[in-house]
C-alpha positions in Angstrom: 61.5 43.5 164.8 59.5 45.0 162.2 60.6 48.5 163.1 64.2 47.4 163.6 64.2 46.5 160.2 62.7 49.5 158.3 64.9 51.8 160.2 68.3 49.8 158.9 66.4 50.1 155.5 66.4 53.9 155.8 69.6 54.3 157.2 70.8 52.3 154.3 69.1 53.8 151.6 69.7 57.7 152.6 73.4 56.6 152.9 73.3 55.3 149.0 71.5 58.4 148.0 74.2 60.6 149.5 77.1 58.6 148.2 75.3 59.0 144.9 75.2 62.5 144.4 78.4 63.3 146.6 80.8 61.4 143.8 81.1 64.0 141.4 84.5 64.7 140.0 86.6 67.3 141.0 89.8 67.9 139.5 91.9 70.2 142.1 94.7 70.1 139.7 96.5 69.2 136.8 100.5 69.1 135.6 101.1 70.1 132.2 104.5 69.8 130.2 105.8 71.6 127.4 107.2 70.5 124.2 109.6 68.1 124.3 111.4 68.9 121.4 112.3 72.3 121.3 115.2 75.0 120.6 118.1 75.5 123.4 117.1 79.0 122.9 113.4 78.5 124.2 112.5 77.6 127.7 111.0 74.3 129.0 107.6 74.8 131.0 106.5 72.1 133.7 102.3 73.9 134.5 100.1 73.3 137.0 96.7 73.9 136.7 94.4 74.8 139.6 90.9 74.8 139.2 88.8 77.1 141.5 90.9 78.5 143.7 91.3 81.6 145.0 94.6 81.5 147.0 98.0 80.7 145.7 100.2 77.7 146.8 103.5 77.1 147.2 104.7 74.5 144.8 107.6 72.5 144.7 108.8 71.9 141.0 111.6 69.1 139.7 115.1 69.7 139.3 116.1 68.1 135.5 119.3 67.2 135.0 120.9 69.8 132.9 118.5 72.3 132.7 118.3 75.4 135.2 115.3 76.9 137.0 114.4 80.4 135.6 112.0 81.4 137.4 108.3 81.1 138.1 105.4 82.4 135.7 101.8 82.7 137.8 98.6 83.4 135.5 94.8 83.8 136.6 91.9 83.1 134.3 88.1 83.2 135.4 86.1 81.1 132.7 82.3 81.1 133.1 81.0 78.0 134.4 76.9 77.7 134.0 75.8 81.1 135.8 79.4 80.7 138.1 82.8 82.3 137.8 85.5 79.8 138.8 89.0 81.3 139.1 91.6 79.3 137.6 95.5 79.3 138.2 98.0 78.7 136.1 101.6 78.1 137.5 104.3 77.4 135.4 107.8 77.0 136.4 110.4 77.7 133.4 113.4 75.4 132.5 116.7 77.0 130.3 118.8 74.0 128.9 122.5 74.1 129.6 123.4 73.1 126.2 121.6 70.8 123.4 121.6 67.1 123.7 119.2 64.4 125.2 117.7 64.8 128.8 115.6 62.6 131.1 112.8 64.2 133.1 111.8 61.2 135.7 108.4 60.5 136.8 107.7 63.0 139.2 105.0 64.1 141.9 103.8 67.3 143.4 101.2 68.5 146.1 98.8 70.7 146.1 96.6 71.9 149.0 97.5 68.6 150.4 96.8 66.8 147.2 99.8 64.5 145.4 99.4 64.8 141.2 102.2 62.8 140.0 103.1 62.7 135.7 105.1 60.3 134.4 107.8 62.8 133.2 109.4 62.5 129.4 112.4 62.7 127.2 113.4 65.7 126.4 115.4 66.9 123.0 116.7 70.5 123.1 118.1 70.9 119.6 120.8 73.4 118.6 119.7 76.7 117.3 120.8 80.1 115.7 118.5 81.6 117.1 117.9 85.4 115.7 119.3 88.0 117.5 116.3 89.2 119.7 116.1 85.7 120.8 119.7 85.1 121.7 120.8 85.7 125.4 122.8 89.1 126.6 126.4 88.3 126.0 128.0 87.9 128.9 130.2 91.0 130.3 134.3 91.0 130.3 135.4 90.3 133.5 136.1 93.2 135.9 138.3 91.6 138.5 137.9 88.9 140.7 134.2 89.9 141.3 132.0 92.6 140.0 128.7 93.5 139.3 127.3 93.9 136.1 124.1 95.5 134.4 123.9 94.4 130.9 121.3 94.6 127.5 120.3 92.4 125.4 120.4 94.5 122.7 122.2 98.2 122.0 119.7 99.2 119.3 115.7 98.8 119.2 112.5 100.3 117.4 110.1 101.8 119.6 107.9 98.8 120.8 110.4 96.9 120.8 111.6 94.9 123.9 114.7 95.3 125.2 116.2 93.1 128.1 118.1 94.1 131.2 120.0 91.8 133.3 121.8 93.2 136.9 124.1 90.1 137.4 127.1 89.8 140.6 129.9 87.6 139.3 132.3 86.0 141.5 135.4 84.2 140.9 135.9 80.4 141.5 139.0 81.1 143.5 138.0 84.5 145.1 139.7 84.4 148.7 136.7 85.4 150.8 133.4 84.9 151.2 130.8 87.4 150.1 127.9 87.7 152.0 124.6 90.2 150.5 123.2 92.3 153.6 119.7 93.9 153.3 119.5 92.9 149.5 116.2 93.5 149.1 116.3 97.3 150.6 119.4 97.8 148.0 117.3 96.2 145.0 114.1 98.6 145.5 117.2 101.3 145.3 118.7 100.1 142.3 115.6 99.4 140.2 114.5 102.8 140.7 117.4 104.5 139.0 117.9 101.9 136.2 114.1 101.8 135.5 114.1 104.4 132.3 111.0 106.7 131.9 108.4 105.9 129.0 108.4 102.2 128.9 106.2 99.4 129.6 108.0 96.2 132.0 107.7 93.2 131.6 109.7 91.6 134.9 110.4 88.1 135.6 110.5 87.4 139.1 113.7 86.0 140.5 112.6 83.7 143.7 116.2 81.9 144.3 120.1 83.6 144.2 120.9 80.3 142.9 125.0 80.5 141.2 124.7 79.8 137.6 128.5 78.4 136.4 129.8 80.8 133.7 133.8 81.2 131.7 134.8 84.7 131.1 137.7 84.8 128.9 138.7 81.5 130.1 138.1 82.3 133.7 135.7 80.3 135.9 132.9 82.8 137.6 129.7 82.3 139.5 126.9 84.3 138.1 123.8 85.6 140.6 121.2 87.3 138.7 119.4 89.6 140.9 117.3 91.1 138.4 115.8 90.5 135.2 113.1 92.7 133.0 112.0 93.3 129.7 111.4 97.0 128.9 109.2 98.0 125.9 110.2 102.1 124.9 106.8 104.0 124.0 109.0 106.8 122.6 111.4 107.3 120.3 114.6 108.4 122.8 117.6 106.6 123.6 117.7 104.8 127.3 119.8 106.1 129.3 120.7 103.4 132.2 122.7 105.4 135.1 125.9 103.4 136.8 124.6 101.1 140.1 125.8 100.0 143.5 125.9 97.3 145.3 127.2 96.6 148.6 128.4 93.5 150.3 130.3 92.6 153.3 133.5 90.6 153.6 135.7 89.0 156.3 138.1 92.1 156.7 141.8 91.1 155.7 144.3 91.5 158.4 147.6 90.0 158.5 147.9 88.0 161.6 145.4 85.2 163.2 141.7 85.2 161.7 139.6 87.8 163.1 136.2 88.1 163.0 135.3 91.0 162.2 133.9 92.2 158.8 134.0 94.9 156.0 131.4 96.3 153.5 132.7 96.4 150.1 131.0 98.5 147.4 130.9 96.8 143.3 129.6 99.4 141.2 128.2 98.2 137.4 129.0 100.6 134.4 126.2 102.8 132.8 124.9 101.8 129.7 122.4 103.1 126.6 120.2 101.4 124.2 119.3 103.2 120.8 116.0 103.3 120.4 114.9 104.3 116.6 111.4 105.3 115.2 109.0 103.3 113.3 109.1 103.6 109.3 106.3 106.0 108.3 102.8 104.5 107.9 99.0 105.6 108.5 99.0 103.3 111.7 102.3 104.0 113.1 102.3 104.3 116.7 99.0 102.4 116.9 100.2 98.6 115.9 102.3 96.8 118.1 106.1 95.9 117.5 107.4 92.1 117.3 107.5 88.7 115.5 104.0 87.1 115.4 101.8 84.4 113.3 98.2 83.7 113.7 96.3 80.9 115.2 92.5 80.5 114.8 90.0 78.8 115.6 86.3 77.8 114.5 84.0 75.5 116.8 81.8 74.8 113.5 82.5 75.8 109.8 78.3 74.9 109.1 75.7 76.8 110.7 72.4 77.8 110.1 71.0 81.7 109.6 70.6 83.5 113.1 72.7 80.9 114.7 76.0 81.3 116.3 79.3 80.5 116.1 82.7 80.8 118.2 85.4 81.9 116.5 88.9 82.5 118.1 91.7 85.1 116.8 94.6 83.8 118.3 98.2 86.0 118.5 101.3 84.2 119.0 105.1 85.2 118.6 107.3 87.4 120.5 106.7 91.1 122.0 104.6 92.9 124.6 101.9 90.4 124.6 99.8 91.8 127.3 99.5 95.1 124.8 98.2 93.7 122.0 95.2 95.5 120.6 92.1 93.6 119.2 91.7 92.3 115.4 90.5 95.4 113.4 86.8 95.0 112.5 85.3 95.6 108.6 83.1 98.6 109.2 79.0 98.0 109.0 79.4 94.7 107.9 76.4 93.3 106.1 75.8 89.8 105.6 77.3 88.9 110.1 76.5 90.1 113.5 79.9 90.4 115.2 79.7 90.6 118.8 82.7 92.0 121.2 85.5 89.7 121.8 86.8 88.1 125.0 90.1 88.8 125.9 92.8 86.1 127.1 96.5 85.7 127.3 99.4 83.9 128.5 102.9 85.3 129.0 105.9 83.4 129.2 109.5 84.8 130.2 112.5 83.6 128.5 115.1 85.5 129.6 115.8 88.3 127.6 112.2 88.0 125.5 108.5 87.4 126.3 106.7 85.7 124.2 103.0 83.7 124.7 100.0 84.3 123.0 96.2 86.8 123.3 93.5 85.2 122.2 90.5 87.4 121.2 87.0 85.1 121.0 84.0 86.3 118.7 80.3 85.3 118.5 79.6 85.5 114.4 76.1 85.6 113.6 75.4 85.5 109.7 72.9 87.3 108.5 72.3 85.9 105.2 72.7 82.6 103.3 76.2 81.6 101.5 80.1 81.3 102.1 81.4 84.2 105.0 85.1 85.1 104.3 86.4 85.8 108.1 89.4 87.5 105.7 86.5 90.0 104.7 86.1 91.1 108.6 89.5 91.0 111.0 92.7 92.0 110.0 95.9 92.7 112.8 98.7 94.7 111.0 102.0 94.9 113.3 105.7 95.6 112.4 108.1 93.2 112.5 111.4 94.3 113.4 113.4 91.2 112.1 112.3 92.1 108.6 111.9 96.2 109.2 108.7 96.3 107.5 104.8 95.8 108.7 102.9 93.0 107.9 99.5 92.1 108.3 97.4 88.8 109.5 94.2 87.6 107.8 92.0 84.8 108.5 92.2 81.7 106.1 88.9 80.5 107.7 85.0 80.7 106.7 81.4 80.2 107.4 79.1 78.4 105.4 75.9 79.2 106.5 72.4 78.7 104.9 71.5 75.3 103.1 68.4 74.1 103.3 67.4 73.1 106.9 68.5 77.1 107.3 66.6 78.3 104.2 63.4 76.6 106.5 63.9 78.5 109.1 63.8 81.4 107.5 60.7 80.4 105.7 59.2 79.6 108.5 58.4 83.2 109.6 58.2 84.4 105.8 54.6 85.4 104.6 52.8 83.0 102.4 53.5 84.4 99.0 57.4 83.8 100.0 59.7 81.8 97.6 60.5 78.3 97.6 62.7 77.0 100.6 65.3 75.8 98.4 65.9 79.5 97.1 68.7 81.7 98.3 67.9 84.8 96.7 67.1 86.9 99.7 64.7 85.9 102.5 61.1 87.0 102.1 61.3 89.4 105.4 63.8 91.1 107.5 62.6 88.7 110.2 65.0 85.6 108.6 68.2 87.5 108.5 67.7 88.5 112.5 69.4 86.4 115.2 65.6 85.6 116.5 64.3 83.8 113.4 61.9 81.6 113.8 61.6 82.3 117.3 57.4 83.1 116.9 57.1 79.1 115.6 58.9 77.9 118.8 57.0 76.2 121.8 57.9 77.8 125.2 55.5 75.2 127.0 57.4 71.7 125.6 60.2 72.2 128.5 63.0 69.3 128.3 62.5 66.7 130.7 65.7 66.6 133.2 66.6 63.5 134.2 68.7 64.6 137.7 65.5 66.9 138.9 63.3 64.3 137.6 65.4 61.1 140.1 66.0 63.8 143.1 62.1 64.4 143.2 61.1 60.1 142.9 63.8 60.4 146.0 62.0 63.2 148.1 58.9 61.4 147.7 60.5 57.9 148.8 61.9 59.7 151.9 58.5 61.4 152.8 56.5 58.3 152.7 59.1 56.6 154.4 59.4 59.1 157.4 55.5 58.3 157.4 55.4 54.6 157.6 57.9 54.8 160.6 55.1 57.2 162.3 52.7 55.2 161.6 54.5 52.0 162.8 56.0 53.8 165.9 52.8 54.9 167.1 50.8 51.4 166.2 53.3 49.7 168.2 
């Protein structure tokens, strides 16, 4: 009976400890929305976040109610976790209004690796814009006939850097007689991107997933418009693209006068070739070396305060329109001498709207001051770009500082200061080079004080509970 007993004790109590330490959170994924007030001119993003995973699923987004799918964005970042690297996915489905009003995005659900996340959707406001010119959609193309194809740009003139969109498009009349069928459209496309790909230019594509008809009028006229590609090219030169006429073929029931017949024709739509303009950069020491587009800074400090020798994170964040993924790093104030700057961590997020990219690049640095008092970050990073809505460059300075020192630092630094050092509350200078180093102090620290963990400290009280346990059955087993 005895025995009977003390084994259900076990069982129970090595099923609690399991339960115990198996419920640890784990968020597989997340659904993130965008704005809900925004431009008609700028996308709506439904994202879903993925947290350590290495393979790529296939999601199944919303349809909203006057908004059309645009496309599917896919990023990857690998954050340090502890002494791990967990990759993260970022999968963000674009939305591009049909026109400004008031729009309901119901409560929605989608699943991942077998997992249902569900958000409770919003109201969204897409407000009427004019939107400047980069941002503005290609106009569309007068119509050729009943159905036609089309290559068009978003703009005819650019500076170099400057992105330029290019959109192959197949319109079809609402009332064309017969239906057009694509055949090996994916052999044709590799074809056709080749030629109108120019030479000396940085793409940006957006992946097209779905030949979904978008509803256009053309003079009046009701079309259907497939997009079958869409890129942003960024010239690295200063010579006019040259964009060579296209084909495309498609097959039709062939016409014959008499009872229907089966059989079928190719038909060939060719587009019409097209240039864009690209001029030079106004003369300047950097030119060539900043990059082109419409940006504003965003930064970041995770503490304003901080002693000597310590450290603190400070983010240099890039957001507005152009080739994002280019961006050079913050320029750095040469031999600075009152910080420790270390190399920054690169990050960015690109988002395709249409006929623009835009997202942000995010470069994070570890400041170490050196010295006590007020640290202008202005004094340190600057980014100088051109802007070619205004023609002319401009340059982004940080509005943030450090305050380091006071007198818990000016301690510190006394600490490992001779004797005949000043008083703690001084500033001056510190009495050796040894308080101005990121390892001040260190020689007054105590390596054998170790902090108590309180995990390791109940997993080992568990080991020993199990051991004596495992013993007391032995001892009972055998007695009996």
């Amino acid at each position: 009976m005895m025995l009977a007993v003390f084994r259900k004790f076990l069982v129970l109590f090595i099923c609690c400890q399991t339960i115990s330490f198996g419920q640890v959170a784990d968020n597989v994924a997340s659904i993130e929305l965008g704005p809900a007030s925004f431009p008609i001119e700028r996308p709506f993003t439904i994202s879903v976040t993925i947290a350590a995973s290495d393979t790529r699923p296939i999601l199944t987004f919303p349809d909203i109610p006057g908004f059309t799918k645009k496309g599917i964005l896919t990023s990857v970042t690998s954050p340090n976790i502890g002494d791990k690297n967990a990759v993260n996915q970022v999968i963000t489905q674009n939305y591009q209004a049909r026109g400004p009003g008031r729009f309901l995005l119901a409560p929605f659900a989608i699943t991942v690796n077998g997992e249902t996340i569900k958000s409770e959707g919003a109201v969204l406001i897409v407000r009427p814009s004019a939107a400047a010119a980069a941002a503005s959609p290609a106009p569309l193309p007068p119509a050729d006939g009943a159905a036609f194809l089309s290559l068009r740009a978003s703009r005819s003139t650019i500076y170099t850097g400057e992105g330029v969109g290019l959109t192959l498009s197949f319109f079809v009349a609402d009332n064309y007689p017969y239906v057009l069928n694509f055949t090996a459209l994916d052999r044709q496309l590799q074809t056709i991107i080749k030629k109108i790909r120019p030479a000396n230019v940085w793409e940006e594509n957006r992946p097209i997933n779905d030949l979904r008809p978008i509803a256009v009028v053309i003079n009046g006229r009701k079309f259907r418009e497939i997009q079958l590609y869409q890129s942003v090219f960024y010239p690295l030169a200063a010579r006019t693209l040259t964009i060579p006429a296209v084909t495309l073929s498609l097959t039709r029931p062939r016409p014959v006068i008499g009872p229907p017949s089966p059989q079928t024709e190719t038909v060939a739509f060719a587009s019409k070739p097209l240039a864009v303009t690209v001029r030079g950069l106004p003369p300047h020491p950097l030119r060539g070396q900043v990059a082109v587009g419409s940006f504003h800074l965003n930064e970041q400090l995770d503490r304003q305060r901080v002693k000597v020798g310590e450290s603190v994170r400070y983010s240099f964040t890039i957001e507005g329109v152009g080739n994002i993924a280019t961006l050079p790093a913050p320029t750095e104030s040469p031999a600075p001498t009152n910080v420790d700057l270390f190399p920054p961590k690169e990050r960015h997020t690109i988002r395709h709207g249409g006929n623009q990219v835009s997202g942000q690049k995010t470069f994070t640095y570890f400041v170490v001051p050196r010295q006590n008092g007020r640290i202008q970050l202005a004094d340190h990073f600057q980014w100088i770009f051109f802007d070619p809505q205004s023609s002319r460059y401009d340059t982004l300075r940080p509005r943030l500082w450090v305050e380091a020192g006071g007198a818990k630092a000016a301690a510190i630094a006394d600490a490992s200061a001779p004797a005949s050092g000043t008083g703690v509350g001084d500033e001056a200078a510190p009495a050796s080079p040894s308080g101005m180093s990121l390892y001040t102090g260190i020689e007054s620290l105590d390596s054998t004080q170790q902090p108590v963990s309180i995990p390791v400290l109940i997993r080992a009280i568990a080991n020993v509970l199990i051991v004596l346990m495992l013993l007391g059955m032995i001892f009972v087993f055998f007695k009996k």
